[in-house]
Residue, then its C-alpha position, 0 to 999 in steps of 0.5 A: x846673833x845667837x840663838x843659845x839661852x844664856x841659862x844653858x851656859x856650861x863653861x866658865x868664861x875668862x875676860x883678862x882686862x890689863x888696866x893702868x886705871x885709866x876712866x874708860x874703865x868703868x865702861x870696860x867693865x859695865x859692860x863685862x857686867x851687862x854680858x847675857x852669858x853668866x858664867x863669868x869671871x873678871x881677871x883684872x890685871x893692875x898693870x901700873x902696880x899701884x894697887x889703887x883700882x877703883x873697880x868695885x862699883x862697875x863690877x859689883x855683880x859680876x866674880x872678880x880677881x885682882x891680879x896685882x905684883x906691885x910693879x908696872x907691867x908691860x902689855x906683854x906681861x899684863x898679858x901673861x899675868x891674865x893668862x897665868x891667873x885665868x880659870x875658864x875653859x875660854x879666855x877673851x882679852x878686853x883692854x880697857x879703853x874699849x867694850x862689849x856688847x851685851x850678846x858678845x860672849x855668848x854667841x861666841x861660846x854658842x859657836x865654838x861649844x857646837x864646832x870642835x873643829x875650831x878653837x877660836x872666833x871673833x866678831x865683827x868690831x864697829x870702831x869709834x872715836x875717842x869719846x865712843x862716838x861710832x866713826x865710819x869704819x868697822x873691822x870685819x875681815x874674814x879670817x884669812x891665815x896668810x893675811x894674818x902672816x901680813x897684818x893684823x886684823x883682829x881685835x884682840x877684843x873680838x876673840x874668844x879662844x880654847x885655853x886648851x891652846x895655852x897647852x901648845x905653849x902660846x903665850x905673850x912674847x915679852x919681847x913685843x909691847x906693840x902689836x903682842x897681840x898680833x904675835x899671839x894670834x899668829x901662835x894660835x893660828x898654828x893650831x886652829x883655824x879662826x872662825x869669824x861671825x859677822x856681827x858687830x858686837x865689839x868696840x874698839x876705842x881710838x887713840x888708846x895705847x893699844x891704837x896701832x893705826x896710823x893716820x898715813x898706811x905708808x908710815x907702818x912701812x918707813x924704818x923710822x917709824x915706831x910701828x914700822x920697827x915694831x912689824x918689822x920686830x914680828x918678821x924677825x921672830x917669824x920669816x924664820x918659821x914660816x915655809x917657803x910655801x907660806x912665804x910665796x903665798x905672802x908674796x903672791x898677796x902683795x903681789x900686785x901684778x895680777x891686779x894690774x893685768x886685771x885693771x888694764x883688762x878692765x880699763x881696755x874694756x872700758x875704753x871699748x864701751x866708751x868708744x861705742x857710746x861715743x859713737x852712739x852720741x854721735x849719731x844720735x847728734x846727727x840724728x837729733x841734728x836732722x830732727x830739728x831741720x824737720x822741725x824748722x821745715x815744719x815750722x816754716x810750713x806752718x808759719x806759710x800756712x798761718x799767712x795763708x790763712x790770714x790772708x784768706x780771713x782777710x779776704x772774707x771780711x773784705x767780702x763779707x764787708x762788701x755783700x754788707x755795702x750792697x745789702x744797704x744799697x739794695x735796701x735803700x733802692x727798695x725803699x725809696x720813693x721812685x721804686x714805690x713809685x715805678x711799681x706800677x709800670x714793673x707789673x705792666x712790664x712784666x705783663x707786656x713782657x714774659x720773658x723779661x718777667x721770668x728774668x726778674x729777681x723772685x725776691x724783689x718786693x711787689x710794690 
């Protein structure tokens, strides 16, 4: 985001917007309107030449000046008539089927007003449905001279330029009412680099006329196809010019034989690593396998025990039952009428007889 104070803006700001009227419009220019740098003016290019905009309520605080010829303009032209009529030291295209953010113009003359080296800068732009709704794709590229020769990349939205530029004699090839823009860029990018900041502060409207994207890559590329002669329009006006230096530099882009040998490095070395997992789940089965026969082992081991243990709790209670059955049978001995009885002839027994005395149990009862 950028850091200047809108209050410090030295340079008149141009914003070309090529209209046929259409209602998007209204959100075009509230946000040209809602801009935090105020050095502004609105160039409003009626290119269905019906001189009936309705413009005045959306852009009612910001300088506007309608450029009308009464006839229907082609992109190119609309172009061109923008161009012709603007002021400002820099110039922004805004088609009007798409948007700004608030902070769009000013971070781009904060950047271009403190690096003379450049000319040129673009945002990042979020894409979003017909409705305005974002949809998961955003144009964020790099600026990239030989990737340009090859596509176009930039919205023509998210550049702010140099009007200095139109002095080296770019403008609008009338020829081109697709991909205009594209042509322009490649005029500009003979003259300055382009600088991207990756912020998103442009929005670019699906399904417009401006809408050079196709749903199937490959169509840009069958000859039958509209877009497919319109780039191929572009190599026309263009392989002529470029060098064999820059040629080679496309074609080692689209070259994909180094990307191949890459791949194939890559998917040898995976292939690599998966054998050694393989070999790691490998022995880790094994060794899962050996664990679980050390777990039946123990298993049998402890059911061996837990029988063991039964069988010798079993044995307790058969003993613990028998000591029960002898204690009642002593006790009923000691109770009984003949031991009271004999007595008597024990004491004199054990009198008579020592030894027999000395065996006798200590604990047997007196009596």
């Amino acid at each position: 985001m950028s850091t200047e104070s809108p209050a410090e803006a030295k340079h008149l700001v141009s914003i070309i917007c090529r209209t046929l009227g259409r209602a998007e419009l209204q959100q075009a220019l509230q946000s040209v309107a809602a801009q935090s740098y105020p050095n502004i003016e609105l160039v409003l290019v009626d290119a269905a030449g019906t001189n009936s905009l309705n413009y005045e309520s959306a852009a009612k605080d910001i300088s506007v000046n309608l450029v009308s010829s009464g006839q229907p303009l082609n992109r190119s032209q609309a172009a061109n008539a923008g161009l012709d009529a603007a002021k400002g030291k820099y110039i922004l295209f805004l088609d009007d089927d798409d948007w700004i953010d608030v902070e769009h113009v000013n971070q781009l003359v904060h950047f271009l007003d403190g690096n003379g080296e450049f000319r040129a800068a673009y945002s990042s732009t979020r894409k979003t449905d017909a409705a305005g709704n974002p949809v998961n794709y955003s144009f964020q590229q790099d600026f990239d001279p030989v990737l340009l020769m090859r596509d176009n990349y930039i919205p023509i939205h998210a550049i702010l330029f140099d009007s200095a530029l139109l002095e080296q004699g770019c403008r609008f090839d009338e020829a081109f009412d697709i991909y205009e823009d594209w042509d322009f860029w490649l005029q500009l990018s003979q003259h300055t680099d382009f600088h991207h900041i990756d912020t998103l502060t442009a929005f670019y409207r699906e399904g417009g006329d401006s809408d050079t994207a196709a749903e199937n890559v490959r169509l840009r590329y069958q000859s039958e196809n509209i877009l497919a002669k319109a780039r191929a329009a572009i190599f026309d006006k263009w392989l002529p010019q470029w060098s064999g230096e820059r040629v080679n530099a496309l074609i080692g882009q689209l070259d994909q034989s180094v990307l191949v040998c890459e791949q194939n490095a890559q998917i040898h070395t995976e292939m690599q690593r998966n054998a050694e997992l393989q070999d790691k789940l490998a022995q880790s089965e094994m060794q899962i396998t050996e664990l679980n026969q050390q777990i039946s082992e123990l298993d049998r081991q402890i059911d061996h025990k837990d029988s063991q243990l039964e069988q010798l709790q079993q044995h307790n209670q058969e003993q613990v039952r028998h000591v029960k059955v002898l204690e009642a049978t002593l006790d009923a001995i000691y109770k009984s009428k003949s031991w009271k009885i004999m007595g008597p002839v024990r004491r004199v027994a054990r009198v008579l007889t020592p030894d027999a005395a000395a065996k006798t149990d200590a604990s047997e009862p007196d009596k």
